[in-house]
N, C-alpha and C positions, 0 to 999 in steps of 0.2 A: 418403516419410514424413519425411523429415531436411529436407525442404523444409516442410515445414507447422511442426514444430516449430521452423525459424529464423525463421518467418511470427510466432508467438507466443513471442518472448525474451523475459523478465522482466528485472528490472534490481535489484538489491538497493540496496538504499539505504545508501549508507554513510557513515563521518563522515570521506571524502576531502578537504573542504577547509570552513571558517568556517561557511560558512551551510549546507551540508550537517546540520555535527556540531550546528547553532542549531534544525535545521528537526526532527534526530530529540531533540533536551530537550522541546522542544514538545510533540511526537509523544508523547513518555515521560510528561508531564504528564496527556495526555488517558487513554492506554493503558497506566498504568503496569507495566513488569518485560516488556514486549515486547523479545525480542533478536535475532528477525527478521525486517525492513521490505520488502516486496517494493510496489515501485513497481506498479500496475496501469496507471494513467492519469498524466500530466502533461499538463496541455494548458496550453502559453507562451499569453497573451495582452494586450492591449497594457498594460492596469494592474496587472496579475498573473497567478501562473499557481497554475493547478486540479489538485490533487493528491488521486489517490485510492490509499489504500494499506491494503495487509493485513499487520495487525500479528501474529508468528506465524503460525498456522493457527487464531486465532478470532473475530477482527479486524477492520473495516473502519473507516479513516477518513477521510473526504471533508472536503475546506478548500480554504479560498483564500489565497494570500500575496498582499498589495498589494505592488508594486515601489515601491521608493525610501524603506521604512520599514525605521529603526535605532531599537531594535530592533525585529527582525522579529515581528509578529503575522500569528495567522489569522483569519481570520474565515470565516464560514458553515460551520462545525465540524457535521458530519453522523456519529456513530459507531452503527453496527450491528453485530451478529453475524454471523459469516460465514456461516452458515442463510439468514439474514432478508437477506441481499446477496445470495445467491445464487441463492435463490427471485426476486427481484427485477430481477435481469437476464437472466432466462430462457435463452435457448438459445442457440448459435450460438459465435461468437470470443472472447464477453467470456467467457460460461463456461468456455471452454475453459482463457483466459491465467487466471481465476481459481482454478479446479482445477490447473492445474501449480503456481502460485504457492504453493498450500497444500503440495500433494505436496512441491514442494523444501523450504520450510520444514519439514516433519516430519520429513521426511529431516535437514537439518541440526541440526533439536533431540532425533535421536534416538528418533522417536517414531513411532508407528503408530496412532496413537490417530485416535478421529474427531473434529471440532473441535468445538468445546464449542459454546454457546449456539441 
């Protein structure tokens, strides 16, 4: 079982260095008063990379960053509720890294609550 759960680690997002702390103002703009970023996807690719993340436990924001723009924008800005993400990815691994992503986040904001929207 400790091996499936190292299979699906989340990664918090945090404002460890410039464009981390640039990538969650942004973040903060779309989903304002979110205080916990949990990475789902980053996929590097060669003009930018593809970020989906869940803000709190009610959350979802999908974007692209173009590499080699200062300042950094996103573009193709996708936000849903975390209901409406999660009916949408159906079953299997994404669900799974989805629900613990939530779980920690409640966990960290002190909450037991189910996600909103």
């Amino acid at each position: 079982m400790a091996r499936l759960r190292d299979r699906y680690e989340l990664n918090a997002l945090l404002p460890e260095d410039v464009r981390r702390a640039e990538l969650l103002t942004l973040i903060d703009r779309l989903c304002p008063g979110g205080s916990i970023h949990h990475v789902l996807w980053h996929i590097p690719e060669q003009a930018e990379d593809v970020y989906t993340i869940l803000v709190d436990d009610h959350s979802v924001v999908s974007f692209d960053v173009p590499r080699g723009r200062d300042p950094m924008i996103l573009t193709g800005v996708r936000i849903q509720s975390f209901r409406q993400f999660r009916n949408e990815i159906g079953q299997g691994k994404d669900r799974i890294r989805l629900d613990g992503a939530a779980e920690r986040a409640r966990k960290l904001l002190g909450s037991t609550s189910v996600p909103r929207g």
